[in-house]
C-alpha distance (Angstrom), angle and dihedral (degrees) to the residues before:
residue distance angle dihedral
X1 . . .
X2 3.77 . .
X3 3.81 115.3 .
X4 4.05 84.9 -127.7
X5 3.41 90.3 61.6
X6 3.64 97.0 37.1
X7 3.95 86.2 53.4
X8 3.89 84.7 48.6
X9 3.85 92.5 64.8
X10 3.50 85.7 53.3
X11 3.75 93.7 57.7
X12 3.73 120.3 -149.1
X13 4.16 103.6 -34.9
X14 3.62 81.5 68.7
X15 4.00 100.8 55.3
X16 4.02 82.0 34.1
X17 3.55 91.5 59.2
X18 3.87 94.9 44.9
X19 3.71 97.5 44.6
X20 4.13 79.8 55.1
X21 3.71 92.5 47.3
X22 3.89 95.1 45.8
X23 4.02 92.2 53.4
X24 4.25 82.5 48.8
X25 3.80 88.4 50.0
X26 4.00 93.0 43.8
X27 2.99 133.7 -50.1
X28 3.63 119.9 -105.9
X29 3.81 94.9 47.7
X30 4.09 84.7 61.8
X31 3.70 86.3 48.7
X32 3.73 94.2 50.5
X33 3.73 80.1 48.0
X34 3.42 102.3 57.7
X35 4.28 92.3 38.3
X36 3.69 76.9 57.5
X37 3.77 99.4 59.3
X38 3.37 89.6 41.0
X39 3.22 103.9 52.6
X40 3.69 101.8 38.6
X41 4.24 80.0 61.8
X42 4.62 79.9 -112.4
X43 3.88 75.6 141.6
X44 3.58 115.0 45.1
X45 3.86 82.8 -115.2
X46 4.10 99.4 96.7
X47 4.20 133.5 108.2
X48 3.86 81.4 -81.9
X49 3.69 96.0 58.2
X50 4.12 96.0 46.7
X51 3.56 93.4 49.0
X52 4.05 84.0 54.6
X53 3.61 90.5 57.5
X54 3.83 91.0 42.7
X55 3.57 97.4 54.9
X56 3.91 92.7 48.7
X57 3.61 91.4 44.0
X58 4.22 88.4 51.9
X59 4.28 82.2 50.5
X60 2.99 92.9 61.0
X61 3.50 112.1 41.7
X62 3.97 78.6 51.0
X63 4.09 91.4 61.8
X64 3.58 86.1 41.4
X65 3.67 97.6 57.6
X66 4.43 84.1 41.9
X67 3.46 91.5 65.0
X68 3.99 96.6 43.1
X69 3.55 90.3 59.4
X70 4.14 101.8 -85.5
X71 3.94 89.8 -89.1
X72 3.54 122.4 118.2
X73 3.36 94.6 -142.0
X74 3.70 90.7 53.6
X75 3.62 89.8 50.1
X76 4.27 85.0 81.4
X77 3.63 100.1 56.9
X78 3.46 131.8 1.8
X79 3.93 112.6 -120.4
X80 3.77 126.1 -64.9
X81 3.33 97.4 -150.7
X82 3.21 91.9 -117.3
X83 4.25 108.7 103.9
X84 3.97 88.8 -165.3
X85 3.84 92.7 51.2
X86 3.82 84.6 43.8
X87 3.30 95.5 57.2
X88 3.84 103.8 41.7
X89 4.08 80.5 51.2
X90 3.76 97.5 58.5
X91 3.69 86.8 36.9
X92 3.84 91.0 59.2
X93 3.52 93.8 40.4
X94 4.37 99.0 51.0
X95 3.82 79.5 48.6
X96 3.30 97.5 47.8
X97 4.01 90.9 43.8
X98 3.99 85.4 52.3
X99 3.62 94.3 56.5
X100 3.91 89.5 50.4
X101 3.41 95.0 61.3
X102 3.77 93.4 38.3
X103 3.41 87.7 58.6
X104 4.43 100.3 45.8
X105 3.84 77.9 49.7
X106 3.49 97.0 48.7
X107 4.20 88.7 50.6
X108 4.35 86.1 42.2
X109 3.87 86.4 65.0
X110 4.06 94.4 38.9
X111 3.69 90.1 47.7
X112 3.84 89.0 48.5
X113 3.73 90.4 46.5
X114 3.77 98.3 50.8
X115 4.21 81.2 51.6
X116 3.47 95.6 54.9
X117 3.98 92.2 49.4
X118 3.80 95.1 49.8
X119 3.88 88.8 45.9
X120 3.77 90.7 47.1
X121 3.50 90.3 44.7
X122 3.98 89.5 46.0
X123 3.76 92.6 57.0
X124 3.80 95.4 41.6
X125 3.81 89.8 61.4
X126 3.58 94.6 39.8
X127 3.89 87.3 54.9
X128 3.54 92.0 56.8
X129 3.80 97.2 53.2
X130 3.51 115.1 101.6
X131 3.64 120.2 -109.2
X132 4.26 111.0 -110.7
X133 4.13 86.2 -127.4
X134 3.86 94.7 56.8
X135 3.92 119.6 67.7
X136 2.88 129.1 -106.3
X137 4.10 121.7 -115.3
């Protein structure tokens, strides 16, 4: 029988106690330990166990945006019970939401700009270096 699977019917004392006694023993052979038994979901704290969390976490924000009416823009503030106010509100708030992503696509193409001019600049400097097989004058 494999000693994971011997440690398995153990349950978690066991990798606990070996994690422990690996960081006693030296140190990076308890921290492969314990990357191990997290990894390998041993501890309820693997892939598996975030996607768990996500999925509930989506539910809910689902229900939550049910009972606010199903709009996004509802989903900030419930209504005022005032429909002009309402309005202006979700108004203001598509606008603003516009203007967001304006603006991260605004920095996307200045980010990809200052790239291309340190690669351009990059290659025109390592086009003026002389080759090792040509001498030098």
């Amino acid at each position: 029988m494999p000693i994971t699977a011997q440690l398995d019917s153990f349950g978690k004392p066991a990798w606990i106690a070996l994690i422990v006694l690996g960081f006693m023993v030296w140190w990076p052979l308890g921290l492969s330990v314990l990357a191990f038994t997290i990894g390998s979901g041993r501890m309820g704290c693997g892939q598996h166990h975030w996607q768990n969390k996500v999925d509930r976490m989506q539910q809910k924000m689902d229900w939550m945006r049910s009972r606010m009416g199903g709009s996004p823009w509802n989903f900030y503030a419930p209504s005022s019970g005032n429909r002009a106010f309402d309005d202006y509100r979700a108004d203001t708030l598509r606008r603003l939401e516009e203007e967001q992503r304006e603006f991260r696509e605004f920095l996307a193409r200045l980010r990809l700009a200052k790239d291309k001019t340190e690669f351009d600049q990059f290659m025109a400097e390592r086009g003026n270096r002389p080759s090792p097989d040509q001498p030098q004058s």
